[in-house]
matplotlib code that plots the C-alpha trace (Angstrom):
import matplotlib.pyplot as plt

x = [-10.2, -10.0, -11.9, -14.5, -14.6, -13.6, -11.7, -8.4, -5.5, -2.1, 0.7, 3.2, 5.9, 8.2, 11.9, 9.4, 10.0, 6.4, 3.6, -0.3, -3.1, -6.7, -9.5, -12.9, -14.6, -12.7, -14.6, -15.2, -11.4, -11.2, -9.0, -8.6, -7.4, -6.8, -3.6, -2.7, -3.1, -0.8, 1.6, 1.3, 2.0, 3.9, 1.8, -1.2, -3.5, -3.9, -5.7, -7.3, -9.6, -11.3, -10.4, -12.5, -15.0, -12.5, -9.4, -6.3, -2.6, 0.5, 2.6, 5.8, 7.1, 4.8, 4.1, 5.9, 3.0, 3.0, 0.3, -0.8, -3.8, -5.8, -7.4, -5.4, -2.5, -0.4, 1.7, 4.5, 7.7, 10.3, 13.2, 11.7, 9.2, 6.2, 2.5, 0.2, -2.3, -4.8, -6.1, -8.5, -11.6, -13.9, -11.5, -8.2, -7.5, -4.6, -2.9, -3.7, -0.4, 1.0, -1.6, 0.3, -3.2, -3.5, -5.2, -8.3, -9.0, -10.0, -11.4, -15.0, -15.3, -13.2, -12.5, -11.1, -12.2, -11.0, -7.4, -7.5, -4.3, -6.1, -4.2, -5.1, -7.9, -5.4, -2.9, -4.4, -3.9, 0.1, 2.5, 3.0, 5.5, 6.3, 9.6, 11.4, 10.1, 12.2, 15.0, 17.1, 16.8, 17.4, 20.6, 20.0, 17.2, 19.3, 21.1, 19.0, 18.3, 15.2, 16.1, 12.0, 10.0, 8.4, 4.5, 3.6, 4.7, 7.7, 9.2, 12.4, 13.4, 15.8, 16.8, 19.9, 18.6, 16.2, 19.5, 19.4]
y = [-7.9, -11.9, -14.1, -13.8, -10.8, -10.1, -6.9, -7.9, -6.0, -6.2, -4.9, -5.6, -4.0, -1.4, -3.9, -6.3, -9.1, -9.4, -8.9, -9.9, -10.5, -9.9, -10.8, -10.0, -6.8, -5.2, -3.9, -0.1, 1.9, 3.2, 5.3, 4.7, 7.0, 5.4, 4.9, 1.4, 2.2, 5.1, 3.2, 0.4, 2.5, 4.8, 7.8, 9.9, 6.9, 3.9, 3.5, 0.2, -1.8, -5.0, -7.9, -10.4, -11.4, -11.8, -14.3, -13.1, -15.0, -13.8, -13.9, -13.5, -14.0, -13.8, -10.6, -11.6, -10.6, -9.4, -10.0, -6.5, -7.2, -10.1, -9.9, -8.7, -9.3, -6.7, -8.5, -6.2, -7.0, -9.1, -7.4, -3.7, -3.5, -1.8, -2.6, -4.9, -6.0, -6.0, -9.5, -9.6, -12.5, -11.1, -10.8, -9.2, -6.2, -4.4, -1.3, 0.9, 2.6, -0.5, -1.3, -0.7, 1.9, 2.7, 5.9, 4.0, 3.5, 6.7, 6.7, 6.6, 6.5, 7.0, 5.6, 5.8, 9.7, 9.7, 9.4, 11.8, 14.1, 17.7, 19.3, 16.8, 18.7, 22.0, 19.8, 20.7, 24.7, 23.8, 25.1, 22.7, 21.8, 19.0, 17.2, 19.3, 22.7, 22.4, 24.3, 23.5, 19.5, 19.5, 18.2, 15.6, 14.8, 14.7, 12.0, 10.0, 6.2, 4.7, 0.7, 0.6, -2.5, -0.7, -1.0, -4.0, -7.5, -8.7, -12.1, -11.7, -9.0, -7.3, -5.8, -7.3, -11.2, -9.8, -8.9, -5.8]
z = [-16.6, -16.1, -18.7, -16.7, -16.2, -12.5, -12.2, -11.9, -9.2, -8.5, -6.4, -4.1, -1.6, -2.9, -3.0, -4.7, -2.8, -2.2, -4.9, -5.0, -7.3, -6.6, -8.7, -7.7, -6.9, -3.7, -0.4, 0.2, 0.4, 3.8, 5.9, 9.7, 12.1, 15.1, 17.2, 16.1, 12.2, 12.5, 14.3, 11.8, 9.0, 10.6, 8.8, 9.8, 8.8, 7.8, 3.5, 3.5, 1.0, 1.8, -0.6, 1.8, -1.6, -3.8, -5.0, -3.4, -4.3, -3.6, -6.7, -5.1, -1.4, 1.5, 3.9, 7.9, 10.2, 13.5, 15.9, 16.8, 18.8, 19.9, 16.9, 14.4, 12.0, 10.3, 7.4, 6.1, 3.3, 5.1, 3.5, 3.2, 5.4, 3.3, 5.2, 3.4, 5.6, 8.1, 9.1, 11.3, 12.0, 9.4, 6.5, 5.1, 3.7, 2.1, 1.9, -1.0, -1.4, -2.2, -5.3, -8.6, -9.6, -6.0, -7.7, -8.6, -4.6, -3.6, 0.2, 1.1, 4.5, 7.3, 10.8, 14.2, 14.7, 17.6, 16.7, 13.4, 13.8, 14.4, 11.6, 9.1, 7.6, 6.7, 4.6, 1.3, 2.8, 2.8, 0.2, -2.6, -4.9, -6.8, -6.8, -10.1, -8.8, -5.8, -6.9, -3.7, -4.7, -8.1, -8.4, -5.5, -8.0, -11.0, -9.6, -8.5, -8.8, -7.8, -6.8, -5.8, -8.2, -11.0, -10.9, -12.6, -12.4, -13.1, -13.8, -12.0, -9.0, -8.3, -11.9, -11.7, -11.8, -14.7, -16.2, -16.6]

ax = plt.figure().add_subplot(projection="3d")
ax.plot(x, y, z, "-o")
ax.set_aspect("equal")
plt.show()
């Protein structure tokens, strides 16, 4: 919490080249379904939340945008390419994934019905595993290191200008 005592959000893109700060309360988190989300994201949809009614700064670069529509923008990461936003006339809003508590945005309402995948509702009835008990990747796993910005802020990016 800020001083006074606006909830306070950050994130950014996963190289790190692009990080935010929001301070005010956020809109409703969304999902939406249609074509041109998917596409955008290049996933089954698109998680959004509204941060039209509150401070947003970016802290460190600036999404590139593309002009996907006559009425919208869709900033991504320059160098990695991570979504950020949706801009359209009546506000922005940004991608949940790339909050650094993206787990405190759960979904409320969805959108664009008519593009929902049909077999998104039978995920959940999927075999699951997670990342260690996948016997076949554990060494891959073993050896693996993640070059992705941590989530928080940083003062300098990459790790090797931090000096580490």
């Amino acid at each position: 919490m800020s001083l006074d005592n606006k909830p306070i959000y950050t994130g950014g893109c996963q190289c790190g080249a692009v990080r935010f700060r929001v301070e005010g309360a956020l809109g409703t988190p969304s999902i939406c379904h249609c074509r041109m989300c998917q596409k955008a994201f290049g996933n089954f949809f698109a998680p959004l939340v509204s941060v039209t009614d509150t401070d947003l700064t970016w802290t460190r670069g600036e999404p590139k945008r593309f002009q996907s529509s006559n009425h919208v923008k869709r900033g991504f990461c320059p160098e990695c390419g991570t979504p950020l936003t949706y801009e359209a006339p009546d506000g922005i809003a940004l991608a949940i994934g790339a909050f650094d508590e993206p787990e405190e945005l759960a979904p409320m309402v969805q959108w664009g019905l008519e593009g929902k995948l049909p077999y998104l509702d039978t995920l959940s009835t999927l075999p699951g595993y997670t990342s260690e008990g996948d016997t076949e990747s554990a060494e891959f796993l073993k050896t693996m290191v993640s070059y992705q910005h941590p989530d928080f802020d940083t003062v300098r990016w990459p790790a090797e200008e931090a000096g580490k």
